[in-house]
Each structure stands twice: as C-alpha cells, then as structure tokens.
DODRENSE-729983 format. One line per field, with one value per residue: residue in three letters; y, x, z of N, C-alpha, C in turn. Coordinates in steps of 0.1 Angstrom, whole numbers, plus 2048, in hexadecimal, padded with zeros to 3 digits. Example, Ala and Ser with C-alpha at 12.3 -4.5 7.8 and 13.67 -1.06 7.14 Angstrom:
residues 2
r Ala  Ser
nY 7C7  7EA
nX 884  880
nZ 84E  847
caY 7D3  7F5
caX 87B  889
caZ 84E  847
cY 7DF  800
cX 884  881
cZ 84E  84F
***
This chain:
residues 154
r Unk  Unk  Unk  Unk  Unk  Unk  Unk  Unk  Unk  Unk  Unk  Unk  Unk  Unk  Unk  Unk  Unk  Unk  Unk  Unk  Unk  Unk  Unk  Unk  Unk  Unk  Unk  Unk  Unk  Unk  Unk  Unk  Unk  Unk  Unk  Unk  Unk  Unk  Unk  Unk  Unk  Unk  Unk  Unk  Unk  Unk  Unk  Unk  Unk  Unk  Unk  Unk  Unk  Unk  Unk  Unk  Unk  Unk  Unk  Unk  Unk  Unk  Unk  Unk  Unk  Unk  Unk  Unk  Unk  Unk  Unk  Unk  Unk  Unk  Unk  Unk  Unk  Unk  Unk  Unk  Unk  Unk  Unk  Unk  Unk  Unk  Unk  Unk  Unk  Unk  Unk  Unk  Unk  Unk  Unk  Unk  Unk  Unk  Unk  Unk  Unk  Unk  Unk  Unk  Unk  Unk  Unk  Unk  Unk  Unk  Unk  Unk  Unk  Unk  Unk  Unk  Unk  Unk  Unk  Unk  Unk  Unk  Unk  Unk  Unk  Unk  Unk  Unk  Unk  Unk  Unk  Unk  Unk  Unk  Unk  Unk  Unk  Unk  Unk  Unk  Unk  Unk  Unk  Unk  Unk  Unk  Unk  Unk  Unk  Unk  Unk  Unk  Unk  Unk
nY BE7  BFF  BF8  BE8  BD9  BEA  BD9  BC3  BCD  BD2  BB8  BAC  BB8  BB6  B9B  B96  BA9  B9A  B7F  B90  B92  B79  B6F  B83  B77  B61  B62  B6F  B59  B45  B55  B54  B38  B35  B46  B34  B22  B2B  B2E  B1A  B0A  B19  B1C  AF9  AF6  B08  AF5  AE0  ACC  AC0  AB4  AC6  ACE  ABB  AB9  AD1  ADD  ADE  AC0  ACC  AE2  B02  B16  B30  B3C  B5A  B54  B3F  B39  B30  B23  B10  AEE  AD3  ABE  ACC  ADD  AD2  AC0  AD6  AE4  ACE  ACE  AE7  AEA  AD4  AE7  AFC  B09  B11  B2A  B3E  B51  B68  B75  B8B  B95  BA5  BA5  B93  B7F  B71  B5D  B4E  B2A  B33  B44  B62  B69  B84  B8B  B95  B8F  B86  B75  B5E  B49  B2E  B27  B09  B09  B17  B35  B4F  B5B  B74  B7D  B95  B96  B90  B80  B70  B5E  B46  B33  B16  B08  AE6  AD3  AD5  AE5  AF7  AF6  B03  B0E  B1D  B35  B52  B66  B72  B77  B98  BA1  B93
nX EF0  EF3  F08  F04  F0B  F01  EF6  EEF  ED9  EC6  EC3  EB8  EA3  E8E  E8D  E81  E69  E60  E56  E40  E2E  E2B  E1B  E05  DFB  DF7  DE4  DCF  DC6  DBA  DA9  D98  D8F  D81  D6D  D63  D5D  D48  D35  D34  D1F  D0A  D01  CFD  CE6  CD3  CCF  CC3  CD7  CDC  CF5  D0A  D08  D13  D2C  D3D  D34  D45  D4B  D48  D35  D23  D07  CF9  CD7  CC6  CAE  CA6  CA3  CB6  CDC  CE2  CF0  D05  CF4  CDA  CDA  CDD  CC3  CAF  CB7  CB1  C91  C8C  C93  C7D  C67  C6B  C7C  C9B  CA2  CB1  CD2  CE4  D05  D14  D30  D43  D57  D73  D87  DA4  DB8  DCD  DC3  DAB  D88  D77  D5E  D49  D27  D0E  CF1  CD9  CBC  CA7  C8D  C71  C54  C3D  C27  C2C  C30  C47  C60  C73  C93  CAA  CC9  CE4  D01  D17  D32  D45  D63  D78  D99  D9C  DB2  DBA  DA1  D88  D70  D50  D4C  D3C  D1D  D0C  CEC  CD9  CB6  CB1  C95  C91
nZ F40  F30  F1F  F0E  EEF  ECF  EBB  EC8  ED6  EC3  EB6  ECF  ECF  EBD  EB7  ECD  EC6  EAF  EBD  ECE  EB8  EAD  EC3  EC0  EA9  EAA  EC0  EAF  E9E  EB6  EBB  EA2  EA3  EBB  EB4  E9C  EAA  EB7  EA5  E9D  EAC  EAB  E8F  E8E  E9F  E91  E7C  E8A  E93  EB0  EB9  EC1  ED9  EE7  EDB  EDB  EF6  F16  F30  F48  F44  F48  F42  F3F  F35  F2C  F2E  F44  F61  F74  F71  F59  F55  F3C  F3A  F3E  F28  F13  F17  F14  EFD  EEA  EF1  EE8  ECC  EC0  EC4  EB4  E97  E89  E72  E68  E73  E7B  E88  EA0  EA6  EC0  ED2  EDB  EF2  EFA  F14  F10  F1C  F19  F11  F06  EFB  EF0  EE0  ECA  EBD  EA4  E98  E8B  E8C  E86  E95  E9F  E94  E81  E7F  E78  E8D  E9A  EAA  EBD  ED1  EE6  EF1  F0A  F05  F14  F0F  F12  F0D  EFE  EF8  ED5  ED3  ED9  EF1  F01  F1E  F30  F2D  F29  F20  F06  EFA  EF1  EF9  F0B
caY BE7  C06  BF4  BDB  BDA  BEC  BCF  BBA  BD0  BD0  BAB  BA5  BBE  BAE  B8F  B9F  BB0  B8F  B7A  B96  B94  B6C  B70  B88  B6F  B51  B68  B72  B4B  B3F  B5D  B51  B2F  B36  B4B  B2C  B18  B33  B31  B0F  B03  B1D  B0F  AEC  AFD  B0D  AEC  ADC  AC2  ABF  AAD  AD3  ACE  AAD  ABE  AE1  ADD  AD5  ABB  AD4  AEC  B07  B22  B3C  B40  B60  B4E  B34  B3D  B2A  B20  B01  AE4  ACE  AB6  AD1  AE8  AC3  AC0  AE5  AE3  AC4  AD5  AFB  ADF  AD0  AF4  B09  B07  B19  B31  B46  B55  B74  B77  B98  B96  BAE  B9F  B80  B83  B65  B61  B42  B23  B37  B4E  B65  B6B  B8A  B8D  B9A  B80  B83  B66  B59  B3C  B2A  B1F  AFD  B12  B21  B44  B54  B5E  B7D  B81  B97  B98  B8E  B73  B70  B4F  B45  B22  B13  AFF  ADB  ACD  ADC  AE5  B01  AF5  B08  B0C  B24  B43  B5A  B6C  B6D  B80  BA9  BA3  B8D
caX EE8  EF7  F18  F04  F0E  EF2  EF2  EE8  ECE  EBF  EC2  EAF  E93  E8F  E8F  E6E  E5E  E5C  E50  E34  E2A  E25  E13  DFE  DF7  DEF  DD7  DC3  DC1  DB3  D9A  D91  D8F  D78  D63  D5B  D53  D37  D2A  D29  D13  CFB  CFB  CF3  CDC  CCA  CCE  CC0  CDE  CDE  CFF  D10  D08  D1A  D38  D3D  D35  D4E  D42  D42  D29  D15  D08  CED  CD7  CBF  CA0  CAA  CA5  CC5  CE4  CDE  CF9  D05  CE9  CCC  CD9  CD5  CB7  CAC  CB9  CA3  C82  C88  C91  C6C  C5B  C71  C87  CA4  CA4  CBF  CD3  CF2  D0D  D20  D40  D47  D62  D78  D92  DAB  DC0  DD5  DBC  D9D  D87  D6A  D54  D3D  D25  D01  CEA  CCC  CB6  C9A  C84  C64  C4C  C39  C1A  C33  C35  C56  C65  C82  C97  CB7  CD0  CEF  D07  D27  D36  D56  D68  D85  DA4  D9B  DB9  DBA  D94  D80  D61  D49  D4A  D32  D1A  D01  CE7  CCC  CAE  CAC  C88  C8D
caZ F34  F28  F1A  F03  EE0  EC8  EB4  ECC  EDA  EB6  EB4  ED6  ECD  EAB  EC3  EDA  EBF  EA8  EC8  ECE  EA9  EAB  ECB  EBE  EA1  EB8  EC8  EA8  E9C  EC1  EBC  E98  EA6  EC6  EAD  E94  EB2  EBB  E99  E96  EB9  EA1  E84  E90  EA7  E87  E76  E93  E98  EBC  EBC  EC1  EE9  EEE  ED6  EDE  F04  F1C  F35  F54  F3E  F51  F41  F43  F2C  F31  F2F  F4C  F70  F7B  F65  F51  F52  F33  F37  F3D  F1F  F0C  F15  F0F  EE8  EE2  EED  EDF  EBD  EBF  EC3  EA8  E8C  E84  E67  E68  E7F  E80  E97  E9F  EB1  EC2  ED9  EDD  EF9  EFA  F16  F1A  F16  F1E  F07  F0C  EEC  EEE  ED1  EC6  EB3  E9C  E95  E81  E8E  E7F  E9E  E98  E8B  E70  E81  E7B  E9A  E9B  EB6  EBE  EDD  EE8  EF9  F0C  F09  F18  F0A  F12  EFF  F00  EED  ECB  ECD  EE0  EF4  F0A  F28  F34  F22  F2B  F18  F03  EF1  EFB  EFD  F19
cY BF2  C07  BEA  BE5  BE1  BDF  BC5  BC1  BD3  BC5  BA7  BAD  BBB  BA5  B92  BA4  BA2  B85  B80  B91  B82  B6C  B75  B80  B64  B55  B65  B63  B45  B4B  B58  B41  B2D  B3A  B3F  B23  B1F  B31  B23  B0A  B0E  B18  B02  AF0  AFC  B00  ADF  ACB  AC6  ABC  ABB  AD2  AC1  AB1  AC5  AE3  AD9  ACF  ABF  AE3  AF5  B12  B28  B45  B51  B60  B44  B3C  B3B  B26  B11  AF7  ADC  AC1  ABF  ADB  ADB  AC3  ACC  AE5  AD9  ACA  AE3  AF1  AD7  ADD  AFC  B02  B10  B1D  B33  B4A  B5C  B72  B83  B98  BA2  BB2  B93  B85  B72  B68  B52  B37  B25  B41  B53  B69  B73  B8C  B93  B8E  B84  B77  B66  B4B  B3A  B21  B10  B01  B19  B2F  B42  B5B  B6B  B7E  B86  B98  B90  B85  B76  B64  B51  B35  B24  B0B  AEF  AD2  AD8  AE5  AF0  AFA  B01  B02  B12  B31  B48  B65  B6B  B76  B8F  BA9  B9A  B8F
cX EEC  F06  F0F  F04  EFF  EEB  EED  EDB  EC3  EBA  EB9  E9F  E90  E87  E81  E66  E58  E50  E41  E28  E22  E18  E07  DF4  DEE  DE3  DCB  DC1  DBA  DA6  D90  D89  D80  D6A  D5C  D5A  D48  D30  D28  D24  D05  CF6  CF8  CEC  CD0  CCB  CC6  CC6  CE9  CEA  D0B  D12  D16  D2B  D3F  D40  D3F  D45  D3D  D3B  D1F  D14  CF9  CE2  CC9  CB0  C9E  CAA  CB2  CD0  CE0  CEE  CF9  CF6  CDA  CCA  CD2  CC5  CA8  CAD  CB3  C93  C81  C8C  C82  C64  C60  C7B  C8A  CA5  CB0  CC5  CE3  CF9  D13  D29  D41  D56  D68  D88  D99  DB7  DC0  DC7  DAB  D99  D7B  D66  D47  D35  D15  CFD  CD8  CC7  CAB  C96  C78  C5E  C46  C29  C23  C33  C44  C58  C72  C85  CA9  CBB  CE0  CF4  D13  D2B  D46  D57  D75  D8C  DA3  DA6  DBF  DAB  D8E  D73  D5C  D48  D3E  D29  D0E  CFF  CDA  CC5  CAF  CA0  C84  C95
cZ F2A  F1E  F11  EF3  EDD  EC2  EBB  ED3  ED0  EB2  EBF  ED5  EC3  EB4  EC7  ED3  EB5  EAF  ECA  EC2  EA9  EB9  EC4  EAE  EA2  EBB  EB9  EA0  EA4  EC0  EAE  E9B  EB2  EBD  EA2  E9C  EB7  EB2  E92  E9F  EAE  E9A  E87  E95  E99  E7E  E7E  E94  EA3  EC0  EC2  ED1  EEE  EE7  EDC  EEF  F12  F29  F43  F51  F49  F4E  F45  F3D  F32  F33  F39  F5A  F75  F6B  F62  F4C  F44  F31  F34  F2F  F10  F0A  F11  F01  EE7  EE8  EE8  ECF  EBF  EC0  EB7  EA2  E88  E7A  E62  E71  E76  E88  E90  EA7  EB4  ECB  ED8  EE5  EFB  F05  F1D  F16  F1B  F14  F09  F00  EEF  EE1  ED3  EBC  EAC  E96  E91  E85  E88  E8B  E9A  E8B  E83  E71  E83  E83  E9B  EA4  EB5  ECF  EDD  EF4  EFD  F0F  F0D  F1A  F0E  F0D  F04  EF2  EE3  EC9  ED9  EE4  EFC  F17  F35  F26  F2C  F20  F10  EFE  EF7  EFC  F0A  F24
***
C-alpha cells in the first residue's frame, strides 16, 4: 500500500468520498419520504378519510397504541379509527420530528404531536404527546408496520 501512485490514491478517495455523499443523500430522501407518510395517515385521520388504514398499513400491522391494553392488529386499528370517527372530529393537528432513523428498508419515526378534536357535543378537545412508528419499504412506498404511543395524559 505504501508504493501506490498518489494519483491514484486521490482518484480512489474521490471514488469513497463521492459514494458516502450519494449514500448520505439516499438516506435524507427515505427520511423525507417516511416523514410524509407520517403526516399523511394524520391528515386523512383529521379529515376523517379512513381509507389511510387500508393504505399506509402493511397487512401484518401491530401496533400499540397507549390507550389499548394489548397491541391492536390491522383489522382492530380499522375498526378503532371508525369509532374514535363517530365520537370526534379532527381539527388540527402538529407533528414534531424529532427523529427518523433509516436503515436499509426499515425506518423508525420518533415524533411529539399536538391535536385539536371537536367531541359530538362540540367540546374542543386538546391533547399533546408522542409516537414511535416504525414502517417499512413496500416497493417504492413506506407502510407501517408497527407504533407505539399516545396522549401524556394517558
């Protein structure tokens, strides 16, 4: 190693440093990407088009929500977002990233969340807390695969 040309040892770290640079590129598009699949299961959420479960979800789903004794599969989270949609309606809602770790076709999404609901009696509802989802690469497309989390009041 100590007989190679300079020039080529210029040319192969060129070479490694470029490589890093695209990597490190890849990365922050699969993080932008994970991130606007978090924020759009909300917004339909807060739009109350349910269809976000049957999208978003991958079909071996099990997450955790912090209001749920046990974790809730793709059919029970289904059935979970159509009755909290008959008791409330989505106002608004925040997200704060705080994380998004991407490695390979797996992704963990920590975040903080503020939210605005309207009960069926027309009380507005506030609630803040936080979520850790973790989706994986289905194709071109990020679903969920699991999450845990939920209000800090509960």
């Amino acid at each position: 190693m100590k007989h190679l040309h300079p020039l080529y040892a210029v040319a192969v770290s060129a070479f490694l440093l470029s490589g890093s640079a695209a990597l490190a590129q890849g990365s922050a598009e699969d993080q932008a990407a994970v991130w606007a699949t978090v924020e759009k299961i909300w917004s339909a959420e807060e739009r109350g088009d349910l269809t976000w479960v049957d999208t978003h979800l991958s079909a071996d789903f099990m997450g955790w929500p912090a209001n749920s004794p046990a974790p809730r599969s793709k059919g029970a989270t289904r059935m979970w977002a159509r009755f909290d949609a008959e008791q409330s309606k989505g106002l608004l809602h925040e997200l704060y990233p705080l994380s998004i770790v991407v490695h390979g076709d797996v992704a963990v999404a920590h975040y903080l969340y503020s939210m605005a609901a309207q009960t069926k009696d027309k009380k507005t509802v506030m609630s803040n807390g936080r979520y850790t989802d973790i989706l994986v690469r289905d194709g071109t497309t990020w679903k969920f695969i699991s999450w845990h989390g939920g209000s800090d009041s509960e």
